[in-house]
C-alpha positions as CSV (number, residue, x, y, z in Angstrom):
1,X,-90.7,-7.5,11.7
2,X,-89.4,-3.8,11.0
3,X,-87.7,-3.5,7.4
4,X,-83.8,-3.1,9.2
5,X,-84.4,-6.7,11.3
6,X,-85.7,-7.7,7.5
7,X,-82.9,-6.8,6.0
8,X,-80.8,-7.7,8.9
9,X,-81.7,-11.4,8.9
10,X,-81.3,-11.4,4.7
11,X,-77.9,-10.3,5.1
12,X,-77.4,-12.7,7.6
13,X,-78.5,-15.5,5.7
14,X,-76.8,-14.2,2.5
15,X,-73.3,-14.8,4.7
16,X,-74.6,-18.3,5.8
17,X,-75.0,-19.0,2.4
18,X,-71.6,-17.7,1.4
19,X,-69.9,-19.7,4.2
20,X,-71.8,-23.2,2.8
21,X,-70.6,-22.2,-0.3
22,X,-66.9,-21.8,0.1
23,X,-67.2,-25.3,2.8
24,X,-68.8,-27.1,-0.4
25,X,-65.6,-25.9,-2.7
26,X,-63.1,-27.0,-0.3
27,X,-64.6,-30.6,-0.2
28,X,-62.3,-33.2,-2.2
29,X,-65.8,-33.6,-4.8
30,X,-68.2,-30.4,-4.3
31,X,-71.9,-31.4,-5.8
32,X,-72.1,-28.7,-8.1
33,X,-75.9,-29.1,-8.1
34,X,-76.1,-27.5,-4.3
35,X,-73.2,-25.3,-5.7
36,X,-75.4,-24.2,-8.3
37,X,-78.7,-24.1,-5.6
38,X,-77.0,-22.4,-3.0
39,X,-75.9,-19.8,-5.7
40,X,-79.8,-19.1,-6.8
41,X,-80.7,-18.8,-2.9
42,X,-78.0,-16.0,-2.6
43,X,-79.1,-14.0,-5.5
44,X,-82.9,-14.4,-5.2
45,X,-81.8,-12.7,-1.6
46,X,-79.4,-10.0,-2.7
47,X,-82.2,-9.0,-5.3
48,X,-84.5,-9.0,-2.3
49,X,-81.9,-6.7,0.2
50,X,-81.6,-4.6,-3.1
51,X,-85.8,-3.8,-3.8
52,X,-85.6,-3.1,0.0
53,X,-83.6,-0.4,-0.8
54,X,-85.3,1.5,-3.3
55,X,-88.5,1.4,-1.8
């Protein structure tokens, strides 16, 4: 896989991510332990999208 279709399918699962979140705040009880896991997921891959870039 090139480094665009890399970084291409990060972003795309930083947005997924981003969309599970905001369906887990709108739910009458969110479980603020996948809250807090999804959260880790998106920034371990928006550090990732980021070293991409300075490489």
């Amino acid at each position: 896989m090139g480094q665009d279709a890399r970084k291409d399918a990060l972003q795309f699962r930083h947005a997924e991510l981003e969309d599970r979140l905001d369906n887990e705040f709108t739910r009458p009880s969110p479980d603020m332990s996948a809250i807090a896991e999804l959260k880790r997921q998106k920034l371990r891959i928006k550090d990732e999208i980021a070293r991409m870039g300075t490489s």
